[in-house]
N, C-alpha and C positions, 0 to 999 in steps of 0.2 A: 124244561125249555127244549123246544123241537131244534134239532139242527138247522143251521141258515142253508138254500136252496146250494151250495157252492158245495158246501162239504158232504152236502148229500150227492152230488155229484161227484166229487173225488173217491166217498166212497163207493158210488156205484160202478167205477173202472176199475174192474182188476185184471190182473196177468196169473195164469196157471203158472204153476212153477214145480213140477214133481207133486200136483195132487194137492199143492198150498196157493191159496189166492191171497194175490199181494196186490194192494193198491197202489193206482200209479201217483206216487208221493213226490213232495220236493220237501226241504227244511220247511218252507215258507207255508205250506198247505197243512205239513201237521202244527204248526202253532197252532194255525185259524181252527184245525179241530180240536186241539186242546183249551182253547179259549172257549168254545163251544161246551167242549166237557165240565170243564170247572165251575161255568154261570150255571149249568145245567143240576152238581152236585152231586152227582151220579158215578161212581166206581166204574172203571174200565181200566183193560190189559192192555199193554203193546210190547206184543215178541220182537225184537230186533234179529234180525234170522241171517246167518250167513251158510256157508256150505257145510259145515259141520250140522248147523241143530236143521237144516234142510233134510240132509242122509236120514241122524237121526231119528226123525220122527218119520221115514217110510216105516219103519218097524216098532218103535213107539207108539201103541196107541194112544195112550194118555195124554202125551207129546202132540201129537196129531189133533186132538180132538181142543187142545188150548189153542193149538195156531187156529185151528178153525172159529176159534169165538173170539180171537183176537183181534186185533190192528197189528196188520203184519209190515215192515221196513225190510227193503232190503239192503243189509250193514256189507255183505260182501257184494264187490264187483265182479265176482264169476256170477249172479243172482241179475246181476244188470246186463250183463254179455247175453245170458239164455232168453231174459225179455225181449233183449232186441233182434239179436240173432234169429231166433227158434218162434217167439210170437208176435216179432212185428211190435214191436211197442216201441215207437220213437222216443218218445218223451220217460220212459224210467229212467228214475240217477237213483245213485245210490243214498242212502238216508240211514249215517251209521252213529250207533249209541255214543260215542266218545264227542263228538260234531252238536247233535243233537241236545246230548245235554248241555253243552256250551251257551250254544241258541238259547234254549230254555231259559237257564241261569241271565243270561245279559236280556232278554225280552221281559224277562219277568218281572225285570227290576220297578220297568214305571207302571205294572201293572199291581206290583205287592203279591205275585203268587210267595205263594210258601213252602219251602220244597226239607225233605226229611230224607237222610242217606241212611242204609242200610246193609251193613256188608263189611265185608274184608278187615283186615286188623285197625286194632286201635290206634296206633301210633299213622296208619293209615289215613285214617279219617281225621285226626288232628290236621295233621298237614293239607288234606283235600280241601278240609272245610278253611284252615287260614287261605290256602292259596285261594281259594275261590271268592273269599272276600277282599282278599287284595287285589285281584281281577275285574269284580264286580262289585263296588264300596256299596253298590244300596240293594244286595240281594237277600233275602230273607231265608235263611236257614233255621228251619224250627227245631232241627233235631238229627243226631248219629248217634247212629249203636251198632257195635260189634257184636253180634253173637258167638256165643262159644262153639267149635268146631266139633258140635254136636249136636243130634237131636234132642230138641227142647221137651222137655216135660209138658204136659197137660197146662199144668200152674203156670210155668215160664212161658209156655206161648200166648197164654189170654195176659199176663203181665206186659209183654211185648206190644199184642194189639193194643192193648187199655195204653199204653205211652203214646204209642204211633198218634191214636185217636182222638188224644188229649190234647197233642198240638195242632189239630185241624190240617194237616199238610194238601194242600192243593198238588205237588207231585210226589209219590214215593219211588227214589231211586234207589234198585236194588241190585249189589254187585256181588253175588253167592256164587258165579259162574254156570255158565248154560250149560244140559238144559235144568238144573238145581233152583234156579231163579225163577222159571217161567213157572216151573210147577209150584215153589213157595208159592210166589202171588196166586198162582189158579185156585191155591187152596185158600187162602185169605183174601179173594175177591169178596167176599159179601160180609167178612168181617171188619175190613179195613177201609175208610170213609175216602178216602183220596180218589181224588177225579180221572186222576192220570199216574197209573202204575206200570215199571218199565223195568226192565232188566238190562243193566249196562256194562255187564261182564270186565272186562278189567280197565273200564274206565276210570274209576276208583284211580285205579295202581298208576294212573297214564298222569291222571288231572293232579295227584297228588306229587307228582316229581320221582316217586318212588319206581317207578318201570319208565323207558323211553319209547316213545311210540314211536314207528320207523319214519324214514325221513321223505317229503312230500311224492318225489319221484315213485317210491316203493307204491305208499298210498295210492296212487291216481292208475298204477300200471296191475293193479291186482297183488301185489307181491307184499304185503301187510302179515300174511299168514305166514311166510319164508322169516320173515325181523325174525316176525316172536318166536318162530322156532327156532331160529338160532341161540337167542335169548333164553330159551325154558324150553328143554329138551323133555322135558315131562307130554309138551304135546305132540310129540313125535307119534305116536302110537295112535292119536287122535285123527293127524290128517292123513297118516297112512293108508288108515281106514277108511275115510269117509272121502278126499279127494279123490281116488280112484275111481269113485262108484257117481262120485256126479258128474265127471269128464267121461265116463261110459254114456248115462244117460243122456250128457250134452251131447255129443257126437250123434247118440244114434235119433234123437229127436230133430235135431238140426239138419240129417241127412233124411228123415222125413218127412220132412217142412220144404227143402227145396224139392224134392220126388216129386210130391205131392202138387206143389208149386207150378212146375215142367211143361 
């Protein structure tokens, strides 16, 4: 099935962003192209990209070269600030995995998609998957599995797909952590039948009760990435690195844009 003329049009608008082209999305626009994908039957990726897997993949090619065959979202609000600020894009908001899947799951319901989790602990996924039907009584969950915090043998990964494949999943949500996730799916795009494949980094932990996601203020003011690291100090080292180097390019891009502008 051809895309309807609308979401060809959504995705004919994007915004440069550091060398990644992000369409200018809302919640509501990616269902219409998820709906689109699934009548369709056809496998596709969507990076959810915030400032971190931005950095990393200037120097990532591998990383680079998924965002560019992907459907790109932008999950962080410093990704919305550079659209508007730096290229003029009124209309980008942000469109973050934890949000997104929510949508998903409650639109889905009168539609019968059928969605398959993938990721983070066991005890994890119980709980994601009760909470999410007590949230959603008529959402169709075909499937969760943990993987072991390891790379799969040859045998265990086509065991893996041969499950995923079995339950026909209309969305495979996968929460391995960026950018570990974008590249699983890049490698199992053409083994894996699902219409709509996404990576939702620690949504899992959020939807499930087990981590708290910060509180709405934080959310709306960019400060989402300040919670969690107070929370898990493990990503200290993460935004060390890579916040520094997109508040250089923001500045010096923004201070191009107006020159230019003058």
């Amino acid at each position: 099935m051809a895309p309807t003329k609308k979401s060809k049009a959504i995705l004919d608008n994007k915004i440069d962003i550091l060398g990644i082209q992000f369409p200018v999305l809302s919640y509501d626009s990616c269902l219409e192209l998820f709906n689109d994908w699934i009548k369709s039957g056809k496998p596709h990726q969507v990076c959810i990209a915030n400032v971190h897997t931005v950095v990393t993949a200037l120097n990532d090619t591998e990383l680079r070269n998924i965002n560019q065959q992907s459907l790109m979202t932008m999950d962080g609000l410093p990704l919305v600030w550079y659209a508007k600020l730096v290229r003029q894009s009124k209309h980008s908001q942000r469109v973050c995995g934890p949000e997104l899947m929510l949508r998903c799951l409650e639109h889905g319901q009168q539609k019968a998609w059928k969605h398959f989790f993938l990721g983070g602990k066991t005890e994890v996924l119980d709980d994601l998957v009760s909470a999410m039907r007590k949230s959603y009584p008529a959402v169709n969950i075909v499937g969760a599995y943990s993987p072991p915090f390891r790379a799969l043998t040859i045998e265990e990964d086509q065991a893996l797909v041969d499950m995923i494949n079995a339950q026909q999943p209309d969305f495979l949500w996968v929460g391995l952590g960026a950018p570990k996730q974008e590249k699983w799916i890049a490698a199992h795009i053409n083994k894996i039948y699902a219409p709509v494949q996404l990576g939702v980094g620690a949504a899992f932990d959020f939807h499930s009760g087990h981590v708290l996601r910060a509180p709405l203020w934080m959310q709306h003011n960019g400060l989402e990435w300040f919670y969690r690291l107070c929370q898990d100090k493990r990503l200290f080292k993460r935004y060390l690195v890579t916040n520094p180097v997109f508040l250089a390019y923001f500045i010096k891009d923004l201070l191009s844009a107006k020159f230019l502008k003058s």
